[in-house]
C-alpha positions, 0 to 999 in steps of 0.5 A: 351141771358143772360149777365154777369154784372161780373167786367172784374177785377174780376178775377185779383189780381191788386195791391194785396200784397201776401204771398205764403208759400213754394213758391219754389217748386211746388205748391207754386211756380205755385201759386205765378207766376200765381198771379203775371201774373194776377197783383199783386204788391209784391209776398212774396216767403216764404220757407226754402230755395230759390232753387226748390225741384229737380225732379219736373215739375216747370217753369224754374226750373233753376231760383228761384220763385222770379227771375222768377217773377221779369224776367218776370215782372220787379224788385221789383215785388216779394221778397224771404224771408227765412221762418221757417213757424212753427216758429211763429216770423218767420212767423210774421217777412215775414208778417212784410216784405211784410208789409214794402214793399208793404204797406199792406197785402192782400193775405195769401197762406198757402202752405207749407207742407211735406209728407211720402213716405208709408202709408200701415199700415203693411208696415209702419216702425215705425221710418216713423209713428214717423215720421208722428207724430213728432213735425217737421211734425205736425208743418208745416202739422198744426201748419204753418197754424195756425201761417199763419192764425193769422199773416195775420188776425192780419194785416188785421185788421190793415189796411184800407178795399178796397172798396169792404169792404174785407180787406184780403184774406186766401187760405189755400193749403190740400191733399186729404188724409184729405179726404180720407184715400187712399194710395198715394192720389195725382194726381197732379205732383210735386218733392213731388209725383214724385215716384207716377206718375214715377210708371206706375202700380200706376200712372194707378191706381190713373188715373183709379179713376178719367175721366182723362188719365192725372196728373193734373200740378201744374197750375191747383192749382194754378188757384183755388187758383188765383180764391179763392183770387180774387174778383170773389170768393167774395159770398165763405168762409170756403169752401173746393174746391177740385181740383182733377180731379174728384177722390173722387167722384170716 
């Protein structure tokens, strides 16, 4: 039988400093105490605002994301830092924290990201679509992403390699809907599709297009992202991984 030469650590995030964008909520907040249970020293919790969106599946959803962490694995182990990511010195400052607390930056998460409620073109209300189109929505669907990139490279370059030679890591967090232009295309439950999977004709249309009788959770994300940022990831780059369920292959 074949044997693995794969490092034990291969996929773990020990002593790695993140950012996690729009870390309050949802994916995010799955993502950033899914890299904390798997080692990180800092996790930086960027959103608006601490508290988590009402009507999601979040752990805990009492407590914030950098509580949670630091009840489950000791102080000092994750920071909220109130981020505007369509801000560029806002964004630039969040990254300057992590810096100044966990010495580095290793793993960037750009996360946050907003939606619309319709996407049917006849039933779509013009203030919805100049909605869709406004600087606020573009700014954080794109504009957050870039800002997130160019920060985390410009530290990487900064600071010394690990031995592996890599110096940073960057998960980038898309809907579907860059995929496919599908009404509501999300199969994963969060307080942002909350409508969707609360309508049982609609929840069994999405699940119709996937193997699965199920939403996919958050966690399931949240362990693409942990495998993405992690050594064992090592040979990808410039990839897309979808974590759907099987939906656009349908």
């Amino acid at each position: 039988m074949a044997t693995s030469h794969m490092e034990p650590s291969a996929y773990t995030l020990k002593d790695k400093v993140a950012v996690v964008t729009g870390a309050s909520s949802g994916l995010g907040r799955a993502i950033a105490v899914l890299f904390a249970a798997h080692g990180t020293r800092l996790v930086v919790c960027a959103d608006l605002k601490p508290e988590a969106q009402a009507g999601g599946v979040d752990q805990e959803p009492g407590k914030r994301t950098d509580e949670l962490i630091n009840s489950r694995h000791g102080d000092g182990r994750a920071l909220y830092v109130e981020t505007n990511v369509a801000i560029g010195e806002d964004v630039s400052r969040c990254v300057e924290e992590a810096v100044r607390l966990g010495g580095r930056l290793d793993v960037m998460v750009n996360n946050a990201g907003l939606g619309v409620e319709k996407i049917k073109i006849h039933e779509l209300p013009e203030e919805v679509w100049d909605k869709m189109m406004s600087v606020t929505l573009s700014a954080v669907n794109l504009r957050s992403v870039f800002l997130g990139c160019k920060y985390a490279c410009a530290q990487f370059l900064k600071q010394k390699p690990w031995p592996s030679g890599d110096r940073g890591w960057i998960v980038n967090t898309a809907s579907i809907l860059g995929a496919v232009g599908i009404i509501d295309g999300a199969v994963s439950r969060t307080a942002m599709t909350k409508m969707n999977y609360e309508d049982q004709a609609l929840s069994d249309r999405l699940m119709a297009r996937t193997p699965w009788r199920t939403w996919g959770e958050a966690q399931d994300i949240a362990k693409a992202a942990l495998f993405l940022a992690s050594d064992g990831a090592a040979w990808i780059t410039g990839a897309a991984l979808p974590v759907d369920g099987g939906f656009l292959a349908a």
